[in-house]
C-alpha positions in Angstrom: 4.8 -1.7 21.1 5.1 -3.1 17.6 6.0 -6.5 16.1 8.3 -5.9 13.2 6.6 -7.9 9.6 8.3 -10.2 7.3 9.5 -8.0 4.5 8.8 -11.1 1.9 5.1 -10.4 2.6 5.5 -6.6 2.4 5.2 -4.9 -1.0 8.0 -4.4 -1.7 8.1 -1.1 -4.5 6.3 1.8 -5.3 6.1 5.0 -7.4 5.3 8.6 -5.8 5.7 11.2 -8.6 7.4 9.3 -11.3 9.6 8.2 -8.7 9.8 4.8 -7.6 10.7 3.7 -4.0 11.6 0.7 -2.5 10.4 -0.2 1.3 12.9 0.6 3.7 11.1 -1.0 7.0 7.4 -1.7 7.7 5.9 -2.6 11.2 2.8 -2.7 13.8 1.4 -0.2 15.4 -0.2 -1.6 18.6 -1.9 -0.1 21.4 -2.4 -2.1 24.3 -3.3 -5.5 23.3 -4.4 -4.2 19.4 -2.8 -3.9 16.2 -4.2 -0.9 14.8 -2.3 -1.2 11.4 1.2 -1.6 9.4 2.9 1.0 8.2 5.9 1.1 5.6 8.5 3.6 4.6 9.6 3.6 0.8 12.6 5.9 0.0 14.5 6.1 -3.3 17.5 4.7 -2.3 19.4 3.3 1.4 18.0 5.3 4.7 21.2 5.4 7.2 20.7 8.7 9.1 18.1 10.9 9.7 19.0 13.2 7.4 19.0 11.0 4.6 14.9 11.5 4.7 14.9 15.0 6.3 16.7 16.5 3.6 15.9 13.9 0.6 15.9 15.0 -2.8 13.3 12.1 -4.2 9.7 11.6 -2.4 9.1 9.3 0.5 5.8 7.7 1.3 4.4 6.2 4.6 2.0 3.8 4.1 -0.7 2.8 6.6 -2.8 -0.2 6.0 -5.4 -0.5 8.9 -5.5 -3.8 10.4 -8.5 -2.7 12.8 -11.7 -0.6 12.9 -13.8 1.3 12.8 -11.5 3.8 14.4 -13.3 6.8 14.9 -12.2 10.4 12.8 -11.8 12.3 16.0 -9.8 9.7 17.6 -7.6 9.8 14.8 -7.6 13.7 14.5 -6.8 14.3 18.4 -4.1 11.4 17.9 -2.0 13.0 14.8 -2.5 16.7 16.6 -1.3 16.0 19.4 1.9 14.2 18.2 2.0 17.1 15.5 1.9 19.9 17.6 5.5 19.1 19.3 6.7 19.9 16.2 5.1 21.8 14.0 5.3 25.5 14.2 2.1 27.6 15.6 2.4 29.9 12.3 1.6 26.5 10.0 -1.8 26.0 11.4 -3.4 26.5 7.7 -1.5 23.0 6.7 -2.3 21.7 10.0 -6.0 22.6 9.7 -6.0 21.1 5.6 -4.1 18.0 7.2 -6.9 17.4 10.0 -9.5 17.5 7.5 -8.3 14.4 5.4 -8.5 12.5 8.3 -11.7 10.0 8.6 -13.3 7.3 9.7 -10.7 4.2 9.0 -11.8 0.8 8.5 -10.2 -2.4 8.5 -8.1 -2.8 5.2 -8.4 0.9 4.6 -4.7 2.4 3.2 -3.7 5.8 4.0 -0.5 7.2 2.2 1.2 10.1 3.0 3.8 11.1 0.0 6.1 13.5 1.2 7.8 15.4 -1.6 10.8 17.0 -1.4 9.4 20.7 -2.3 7.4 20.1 1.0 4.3 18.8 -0.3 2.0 16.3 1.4 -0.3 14.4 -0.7 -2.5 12.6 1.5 -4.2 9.5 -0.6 -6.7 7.4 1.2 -7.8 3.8 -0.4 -6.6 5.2 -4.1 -8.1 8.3 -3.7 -6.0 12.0 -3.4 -7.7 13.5 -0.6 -5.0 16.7 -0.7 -2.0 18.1 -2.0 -0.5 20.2 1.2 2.5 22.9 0.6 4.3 23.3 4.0 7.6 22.0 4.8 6.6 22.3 8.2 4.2 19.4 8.5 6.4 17.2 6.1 8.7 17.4 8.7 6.5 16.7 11.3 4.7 13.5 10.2 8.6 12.5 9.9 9.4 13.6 13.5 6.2 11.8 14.5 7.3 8.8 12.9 10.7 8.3 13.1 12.0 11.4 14.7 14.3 12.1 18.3 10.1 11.7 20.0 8.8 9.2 18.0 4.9 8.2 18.6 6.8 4.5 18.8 10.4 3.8 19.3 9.8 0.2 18.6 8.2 1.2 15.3 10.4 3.7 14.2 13.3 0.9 14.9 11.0 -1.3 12.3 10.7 1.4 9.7 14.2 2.4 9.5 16.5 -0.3 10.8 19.7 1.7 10.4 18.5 4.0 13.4 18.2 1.8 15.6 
């Protein structure tokens, strides 16, 4: 379930590797009766199919800014595995494994970015700070899948993130 944001209130640009991106949708993530945060996608330029972020030649970021806590770290970690593991390959369990460990406790007001570059590497940057840098194609594409892929964790929010898909 998600309520979609006002986009006036949203920020509106960023830069991921010299590259700046403008938000192409932002919604809640709720569970049950609790908004557990907003999250954003920025791409470089219009998003109108899937492929234009599966194969995109500029970074993409997803922004989470948690609008609830504490939420515990293995909470979290069993959360993003288990959405993960649909489609992420057994043989990238390294990036998994590097993934799962910049995961923590989150707090209200925390941010958590995930950059996705186009060479396949995941930084992972949590309240300002670069937790990891993560070479595998394979998970880029599945924190996309698990976002706004065919299975998304949300349909609702996936329909906020990227408008065009829905």
């Amino acid at each position: 379930m998600h309520t979609q944001t006002n986009p006036k209130q949203a920020t509106q640009q960023c830069v991921v590797d010299g590259q700046r991106l403008s938000l192409a949708g932002a919604g809640l993530r709720k569970v049950f009766a609790v908004t557990l945060y907003e999250a954003k996608l920025f791409a470089a330029g219009p998003v109108r199919v899937p492929g234009d972020l599966y194969r995109a030649a500029t970074p993409l970021r997803l922004s989470f800014e948690y609008l609830y806590g504490p939420i515990g770290r293995e909470r979290m970690a069993l959360a993003w595995d288990k959405a993960l593991r649909k489609s992420v390959p057994a043989n990238a369990g390294a990036a998994m494994d590097a993934f799962t460990a910049t995961i923590t406790d989150y707090r209200r007001g925390d941010t958590v970015h995930y950059d996705l570059l186009p060479d396949g590497t995941t930084q992972v940057v949590h309240n300002g700070e670069l937790l990891a840098r993560i070479v595998s194609q394979e998970l880029r594409t599945g924190i996309l899948d698990v976002m706004v892929g065919g299975d998304p964790i949300d349909p609702a929010l996936k329909a906020a993130l990227v408008p065009a898909f829905g």
